[in-house]
Structures are given as structure tokens and as C-alpha cells.
N, C-alpha and C positions, 0 to 999 in steps of 0.2 A: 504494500500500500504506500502510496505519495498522497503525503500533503504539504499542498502547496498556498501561501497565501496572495490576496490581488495584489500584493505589492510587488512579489516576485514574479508577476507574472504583467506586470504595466510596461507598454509598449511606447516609443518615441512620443507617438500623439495622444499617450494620458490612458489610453483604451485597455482593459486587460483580455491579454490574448495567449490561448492556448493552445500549443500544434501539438492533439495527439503523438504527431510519429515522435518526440521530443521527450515524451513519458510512457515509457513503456511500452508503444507501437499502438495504442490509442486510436479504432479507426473513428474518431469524430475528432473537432477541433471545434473553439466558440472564440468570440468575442463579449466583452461585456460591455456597452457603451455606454456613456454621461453625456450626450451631446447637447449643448446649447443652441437656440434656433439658428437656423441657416446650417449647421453643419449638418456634413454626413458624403455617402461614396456618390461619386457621379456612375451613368449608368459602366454598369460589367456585366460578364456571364461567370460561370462559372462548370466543369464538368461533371458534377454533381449537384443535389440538391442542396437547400438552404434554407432555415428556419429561422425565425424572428420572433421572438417573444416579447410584444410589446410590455413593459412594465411601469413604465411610466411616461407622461406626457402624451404628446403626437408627433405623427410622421406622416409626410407625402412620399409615398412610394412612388416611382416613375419607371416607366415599363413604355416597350414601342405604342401599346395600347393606348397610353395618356397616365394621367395622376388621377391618384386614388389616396384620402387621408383615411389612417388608419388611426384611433384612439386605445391608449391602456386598455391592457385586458383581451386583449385581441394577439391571436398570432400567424402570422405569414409564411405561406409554403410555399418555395420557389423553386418551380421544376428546373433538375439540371439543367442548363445551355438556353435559357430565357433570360434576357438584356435585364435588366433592374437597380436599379440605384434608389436610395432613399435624402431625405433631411429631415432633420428637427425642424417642424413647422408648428408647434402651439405657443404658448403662452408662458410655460416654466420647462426647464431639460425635459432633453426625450433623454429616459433608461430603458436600453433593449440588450438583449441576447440574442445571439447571432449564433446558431448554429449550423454547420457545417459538415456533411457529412462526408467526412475522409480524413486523411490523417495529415493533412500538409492546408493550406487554405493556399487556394492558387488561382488568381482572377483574371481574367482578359480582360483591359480596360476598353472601351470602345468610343471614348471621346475624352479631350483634356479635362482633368480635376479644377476646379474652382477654386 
């Protein structure tokens, strides 16, 4: 057993991120986010699926389809290889969990970051 706390596990941009293959070959990986409005990924794919747990706040998810806000308590399934990017778009932080199904988190970006 590994325990590990979010501190040992926060990334350059504040986020705490954890790559399965890194603990024990782990095939999921997450993110834990604190994002203030406006932030968040511009669109990507990814070759697997992808889970969001909203927890706190709101988010405009963005997809070829158009935007869609999504509020706490809600969570987001994202088929493998379908474009999506989200931001913090309410009123106080968006807190989400990001999960990843695979052991590495590996994105194809499909336009420049903001």
C-alpha cells in the first residue's frame, strides 16, 4: 500500500496529479482541480476515456458540438478520442476530479492554450 498526500502529488500549475504507471503500474491516473473562473484545458482528445467529477462550482465544457455548463454534483463521461476542453465559468472555484482511464495521462492538444 502507498500513501501519498496532495502535496506530494501538486503539479507546476497548483493541480494535484497522479500517473498511475508512477505507483505501482496503476491503470487509472486523476487530476484534482481548484480552478478559479476562466481557467481550465482548451479543447484535447485523449485515447481513452475520461471522467469529471464535478465537486464544486461550475464549468463550461466545450466539445465540437458547442458549450454545455455543467453545475456540482454532476459528472462527465468522455468517450475516448472526442475533442473537449472545459473552464471554471461560475461565481466561486470550480473543484473537479479528472479521471483518466490509463496509467500515463497523455492529451493531443488540438488548438493553442489560452
Amino acid at each position: 500500500m502507498e500513501i501519498l498526500t496532495f502535496d506530494e502529488l501538486r503539479n507546476e500549475n497548483g493541480s494535484v496529479e497522479f500517473q498511475g504507471a508512477n505507483h505501482g503500474g496503476a491503470d487509472a491516473s486523476f487530476f484534482v482541480l481548484d480552478f478559479e473562473r476562466g481557467r481550465g484545458p482548451s479543447l484535447h482528445t485523449h485515447d481513452y476515456p475520461e471522467i469529471c467529477i464535478l465537486l464544486e462550482g461550475t464549468a463550461t465544457f466545450h466539445s465540437t458540438d458547442g458549450d454545455t455548463e455543467v453545475e456540482a454534483g454532476h459528472v462527465v463521461v468522455v468517450p475516448a478520442g472526442e475533442p473537449h476542453g472545459f473552464e471554471s465559468s461560475g461565481g466561486g472555484p470550480l473543484r473537479q476530479v479528472n479521471i483518466h482511464v490509463s496509467a500515463r495521462m497523455l492529451s493531443q492538444w488540438l488548438e493553442a492554450e489560452g
